[in-house]
One Martini backbone bead per residue (centre of mass of N, CA, C, O) as a GRO file, in nm:
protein
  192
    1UNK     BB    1  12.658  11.850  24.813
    2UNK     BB    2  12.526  12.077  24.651
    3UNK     BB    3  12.654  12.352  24.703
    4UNK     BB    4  12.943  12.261  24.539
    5UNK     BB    5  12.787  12.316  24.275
    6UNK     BB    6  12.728  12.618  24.333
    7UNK     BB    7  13.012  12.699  24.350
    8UNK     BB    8  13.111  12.607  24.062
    9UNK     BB    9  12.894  12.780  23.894
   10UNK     BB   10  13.010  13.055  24.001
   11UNK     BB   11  13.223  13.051  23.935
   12UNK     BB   12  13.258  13.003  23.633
   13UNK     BB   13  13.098  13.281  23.593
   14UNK     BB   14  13.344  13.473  23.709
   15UNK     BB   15  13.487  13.374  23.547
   16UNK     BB   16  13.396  13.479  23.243
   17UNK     BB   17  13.356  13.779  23.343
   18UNK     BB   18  13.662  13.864  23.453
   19UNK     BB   19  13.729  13.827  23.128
   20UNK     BB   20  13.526  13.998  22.978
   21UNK     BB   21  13.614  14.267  23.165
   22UNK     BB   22  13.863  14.273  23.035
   23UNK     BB   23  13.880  14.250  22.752
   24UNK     BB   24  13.632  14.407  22.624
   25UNK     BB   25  13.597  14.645  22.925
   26UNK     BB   26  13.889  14.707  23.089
   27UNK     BB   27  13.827  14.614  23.404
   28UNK     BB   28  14.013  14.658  23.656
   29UNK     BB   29  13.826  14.464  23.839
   30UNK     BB   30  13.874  14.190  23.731
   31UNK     BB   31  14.062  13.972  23.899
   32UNK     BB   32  13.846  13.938  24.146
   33UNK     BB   33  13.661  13.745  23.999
   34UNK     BB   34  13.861  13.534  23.835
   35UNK     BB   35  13.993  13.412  24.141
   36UNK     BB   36  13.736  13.356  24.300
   37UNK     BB   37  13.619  13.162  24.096
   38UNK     BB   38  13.879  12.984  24.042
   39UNK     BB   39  13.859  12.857  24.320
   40UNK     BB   40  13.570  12.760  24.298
   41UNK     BB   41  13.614  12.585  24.042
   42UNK     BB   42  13.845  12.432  24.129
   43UNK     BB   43  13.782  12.322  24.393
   44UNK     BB   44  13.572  12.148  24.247
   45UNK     BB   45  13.696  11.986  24.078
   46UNK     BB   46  13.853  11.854  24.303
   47UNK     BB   47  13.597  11.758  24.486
   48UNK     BB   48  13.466  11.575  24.222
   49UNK     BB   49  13.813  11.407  24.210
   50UNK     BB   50  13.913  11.379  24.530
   51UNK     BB   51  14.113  11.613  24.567
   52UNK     BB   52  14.238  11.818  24.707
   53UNK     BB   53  14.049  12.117  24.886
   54UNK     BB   54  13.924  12.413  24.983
   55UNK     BB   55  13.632  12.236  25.019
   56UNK     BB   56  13.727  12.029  25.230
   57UNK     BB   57  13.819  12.194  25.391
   58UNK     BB   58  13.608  12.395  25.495
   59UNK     BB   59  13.426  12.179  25.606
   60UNK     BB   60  13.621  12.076  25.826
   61UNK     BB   61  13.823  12.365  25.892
   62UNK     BB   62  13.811  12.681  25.896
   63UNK     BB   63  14.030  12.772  26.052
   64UNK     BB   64  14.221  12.693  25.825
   65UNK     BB   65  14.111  12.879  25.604
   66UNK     BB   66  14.197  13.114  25.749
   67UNK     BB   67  14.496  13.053  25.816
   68UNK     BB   68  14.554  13.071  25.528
   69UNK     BB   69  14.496  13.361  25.489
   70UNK     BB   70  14.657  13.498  25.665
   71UNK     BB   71  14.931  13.390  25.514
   72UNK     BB   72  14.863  13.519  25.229
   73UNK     BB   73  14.822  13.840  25.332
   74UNK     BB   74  15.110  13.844  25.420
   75UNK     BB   75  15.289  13.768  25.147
   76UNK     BB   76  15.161  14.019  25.011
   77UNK     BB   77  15.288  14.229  25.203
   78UNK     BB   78  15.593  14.102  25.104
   79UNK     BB   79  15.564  14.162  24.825
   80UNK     BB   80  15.490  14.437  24.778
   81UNK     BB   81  15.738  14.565  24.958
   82UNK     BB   82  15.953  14.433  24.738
   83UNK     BB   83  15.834  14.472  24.442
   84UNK     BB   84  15.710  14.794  24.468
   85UNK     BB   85  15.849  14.966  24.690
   86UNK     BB   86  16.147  14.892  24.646
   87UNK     BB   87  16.162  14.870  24.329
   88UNK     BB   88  15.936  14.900  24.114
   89UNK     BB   89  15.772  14.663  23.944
   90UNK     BB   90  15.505  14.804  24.017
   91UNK     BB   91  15.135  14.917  23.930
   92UNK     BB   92  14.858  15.069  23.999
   93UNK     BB   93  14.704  15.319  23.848
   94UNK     BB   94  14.376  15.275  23.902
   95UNK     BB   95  14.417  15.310  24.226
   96UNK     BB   96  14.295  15.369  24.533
   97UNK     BB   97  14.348  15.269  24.832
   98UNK     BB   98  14.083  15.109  24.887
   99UNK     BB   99  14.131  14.965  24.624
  100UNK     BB  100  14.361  14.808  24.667
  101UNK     BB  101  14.288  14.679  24.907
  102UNK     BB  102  14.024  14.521  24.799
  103UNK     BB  103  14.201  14.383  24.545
  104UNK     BB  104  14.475  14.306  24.623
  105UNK     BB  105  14.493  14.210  24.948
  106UNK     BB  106  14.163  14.082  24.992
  107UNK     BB  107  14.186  13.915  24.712
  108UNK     BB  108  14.390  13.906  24.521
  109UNK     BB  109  14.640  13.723  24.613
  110UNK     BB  110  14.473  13.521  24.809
  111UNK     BB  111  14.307  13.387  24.562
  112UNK     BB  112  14.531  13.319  24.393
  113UNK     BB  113  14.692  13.125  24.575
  114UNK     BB  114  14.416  12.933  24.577
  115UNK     BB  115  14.389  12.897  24.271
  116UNK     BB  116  14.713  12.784  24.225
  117UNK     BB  117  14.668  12.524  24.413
  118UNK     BB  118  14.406  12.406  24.244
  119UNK     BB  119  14.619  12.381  23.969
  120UNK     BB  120  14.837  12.221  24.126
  121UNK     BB  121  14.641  11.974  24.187
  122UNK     BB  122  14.576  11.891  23.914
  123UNK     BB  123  14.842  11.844  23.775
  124UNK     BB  124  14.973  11.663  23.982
  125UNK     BB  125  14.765  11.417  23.909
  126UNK     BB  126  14.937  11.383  23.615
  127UNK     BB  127  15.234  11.478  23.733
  128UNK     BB  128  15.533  11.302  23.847
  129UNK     BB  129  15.670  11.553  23.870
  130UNK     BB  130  15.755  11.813  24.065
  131UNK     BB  131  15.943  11.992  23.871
  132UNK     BB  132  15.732  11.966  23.590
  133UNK     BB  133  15.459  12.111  23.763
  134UNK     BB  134  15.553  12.369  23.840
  135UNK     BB  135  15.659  12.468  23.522
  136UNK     BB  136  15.346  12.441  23.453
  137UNK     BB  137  15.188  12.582  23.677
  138UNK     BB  138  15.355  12.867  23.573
  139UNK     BB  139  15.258  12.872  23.267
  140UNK     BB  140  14.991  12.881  23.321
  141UNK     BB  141  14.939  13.116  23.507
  142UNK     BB  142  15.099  13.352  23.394
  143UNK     BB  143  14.897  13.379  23.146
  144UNK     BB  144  14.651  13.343  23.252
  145UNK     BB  145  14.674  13.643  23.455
  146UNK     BB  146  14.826  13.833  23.225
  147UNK     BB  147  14.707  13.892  22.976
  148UNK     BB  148  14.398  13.994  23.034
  149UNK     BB  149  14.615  14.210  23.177
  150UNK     BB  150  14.677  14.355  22.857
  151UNK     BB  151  14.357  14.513  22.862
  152UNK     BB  152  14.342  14.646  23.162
  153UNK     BB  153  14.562  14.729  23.365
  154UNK     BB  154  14.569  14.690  23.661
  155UNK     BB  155  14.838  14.641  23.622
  156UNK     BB  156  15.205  14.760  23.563
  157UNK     BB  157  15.535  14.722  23.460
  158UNK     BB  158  15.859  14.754  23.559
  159UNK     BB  159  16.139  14.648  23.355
  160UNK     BB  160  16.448  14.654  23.380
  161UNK     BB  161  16.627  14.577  23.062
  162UNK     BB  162  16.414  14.340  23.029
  163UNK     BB  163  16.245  14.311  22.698
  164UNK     BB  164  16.157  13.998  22.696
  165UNK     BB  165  15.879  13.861  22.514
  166UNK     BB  166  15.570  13.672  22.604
  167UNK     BB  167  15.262  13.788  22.454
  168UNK     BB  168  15.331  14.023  22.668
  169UNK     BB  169  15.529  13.927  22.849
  170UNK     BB  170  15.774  13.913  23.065
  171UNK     BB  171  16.004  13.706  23.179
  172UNK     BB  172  16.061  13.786  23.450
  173UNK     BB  173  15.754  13.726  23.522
  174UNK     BB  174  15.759  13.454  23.451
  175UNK     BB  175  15.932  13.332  23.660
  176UNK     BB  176  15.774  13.490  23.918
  177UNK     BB  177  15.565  13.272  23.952
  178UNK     BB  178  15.699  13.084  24.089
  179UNK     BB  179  15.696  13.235  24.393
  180UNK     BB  180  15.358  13.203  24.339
  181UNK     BB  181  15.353  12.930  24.396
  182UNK     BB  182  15.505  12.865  24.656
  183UNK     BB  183  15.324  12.985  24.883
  184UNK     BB  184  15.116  12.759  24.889
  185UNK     BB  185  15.322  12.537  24.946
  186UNK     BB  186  15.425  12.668  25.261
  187UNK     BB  187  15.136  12.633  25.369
  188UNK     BB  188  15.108  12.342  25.359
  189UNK     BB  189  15.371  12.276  25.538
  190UNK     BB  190  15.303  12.465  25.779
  191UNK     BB  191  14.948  12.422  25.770
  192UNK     BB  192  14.857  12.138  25.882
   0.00000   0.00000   0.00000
């Protein structure tokens, strides 16, 4: 399975570039390279710890790959247009029409969600509860996604009333990473 290893390779090389164009260079379109490496790094670190892996399922079941991708992006568009449209609770300011579509839709959080489940699968194996893994890979997930942005700036909350912060996130936006562990969760259980 030599792919695997370039797989591995190639993540790692986009989660460092990601960061780098984040923090250093405030490049906006920081996200889609760190989520897409960090899926194939972690996925590959799944795959050669023998944990579930989405390079297990990619091997052995392509259209599982496909149908978990369409219910991530189902989500995706549940998500924003709840927390975005309806309430007003983020902006990306620097994107125009297809960039929105092509790095939030189509990149930004169906990666996300796969990025959230193969580090949701590496702590499960470290973690006995189930409740203290949530609680773990959601304060892991939101430093982690969120910090580099804000340097970058790709998003930016409007979070009316409540003004703690941790790090520069908002306390709000960290407990709200829960509901984003949770839909790879959901789709696990839904699309056996």
């Amino acid at each position: 399975m030599r792919w695997v290893h370039v797989v591995g390779f190639i993540g790692l090389l986009l989660v460092v570039y990601g960061l780098i164009s984040a923090i250093i260079f405030s490049n906006v379109t920081w996200y889609s390279y760190f989520v897409v490496g960090g899926t194939f790094f972690l996925g590959y670190t799944n795959y050669r710890l023998k944990n579930e892996s989405i390079l297990k399922v990619l091997e052995k079941n392509r259209t599982k790959v496909l149908k978990i991708y369409g219910f991530y992006l189902f989500m995706t568009i549940f998500i924003e247009l709840i927390g975005r449209i309806l309430f007003h609770l983020w902006k990306y300011p620097s994107f125009n029409l297809p960039e929105k579509i092509i790095h939030v839709f189509l990149i930004g959080y169906p990666f996300a969600f796969f990025f959230i489940y193969e580090s949701f699968v590496l702590i499960r194996k470290r973690i006995q509860s189930f409740s203290f893994t949530i609680i773990l890979a959601t304060l892991i997930n939101a430093f982690l996604h969120e910090i580099p942005n804000t340097f970058a700036w790709e998003w930016k909350y409007k979070i009316p009333y409540i003004t703690f912060e941790v790090l520069q996130i908002n306390i709000v936006i960290i407990i709200g990473w829960v509901v984003l562990i949770g839909v790879p969760l959901i789709a696990k259980k839904i699309l056996k």
